[in-house]
C-alpha positions in Angstrom: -9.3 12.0 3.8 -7.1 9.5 5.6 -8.0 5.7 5.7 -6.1 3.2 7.5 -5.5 -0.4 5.3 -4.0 -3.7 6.9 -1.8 -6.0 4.3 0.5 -8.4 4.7 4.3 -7.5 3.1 5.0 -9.8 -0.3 8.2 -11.1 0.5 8.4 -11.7 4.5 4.8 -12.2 5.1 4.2 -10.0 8.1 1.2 -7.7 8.3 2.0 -4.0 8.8 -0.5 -1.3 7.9 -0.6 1.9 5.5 -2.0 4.8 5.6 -4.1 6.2 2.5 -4.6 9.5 1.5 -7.6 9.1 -0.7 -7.4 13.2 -1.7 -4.9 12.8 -3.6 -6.4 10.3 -6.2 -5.0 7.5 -7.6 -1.6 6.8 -6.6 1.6 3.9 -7.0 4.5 4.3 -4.8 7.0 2.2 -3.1 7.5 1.9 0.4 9.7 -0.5 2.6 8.4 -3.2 4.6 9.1 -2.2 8.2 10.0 -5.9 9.3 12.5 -6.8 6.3 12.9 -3.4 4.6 12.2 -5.0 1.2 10.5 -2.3 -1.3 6.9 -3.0 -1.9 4.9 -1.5 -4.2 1.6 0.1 -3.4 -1.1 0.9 -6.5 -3.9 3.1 -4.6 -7.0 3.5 -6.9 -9.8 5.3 -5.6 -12.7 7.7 -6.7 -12.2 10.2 -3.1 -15.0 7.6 -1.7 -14.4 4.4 -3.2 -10.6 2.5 -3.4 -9.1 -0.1 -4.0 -5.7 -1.4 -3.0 -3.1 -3.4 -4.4 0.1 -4.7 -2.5 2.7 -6.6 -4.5 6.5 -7.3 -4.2 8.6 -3.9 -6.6 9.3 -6.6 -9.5 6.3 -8.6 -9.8 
């Protein structure tokens, strides 16, 4: 199950979007922003139905 999230990126402010793959459980990976290629860090908690995602800059 696929779900697409807006967030704005930690360090240049821009919004971008990710796509969640709430199958898979709960989740933390990095991914670049794709305006200033800065590593963000994603933390995807979710139940298969219910999630919850946090957005923050890799060191914070």
């Amino acid at each position: 199950m696929l779900e697409s999230e807006s967030y704005y990126c930690p360090y240049c402010g821009e919004p971008a979007e990710a796509l969640l793959d709430l199958s898979a459980g709960d989740q933390s990976y990095i991914e670049d922003c794709p305006v200033c290629c800065r590593p963000i860090e994603f933390e995807l908690r979710t139940d298969g139905t219910e999630w919850e995602l946090d957005v923050r800059a890799e060191n914070d």
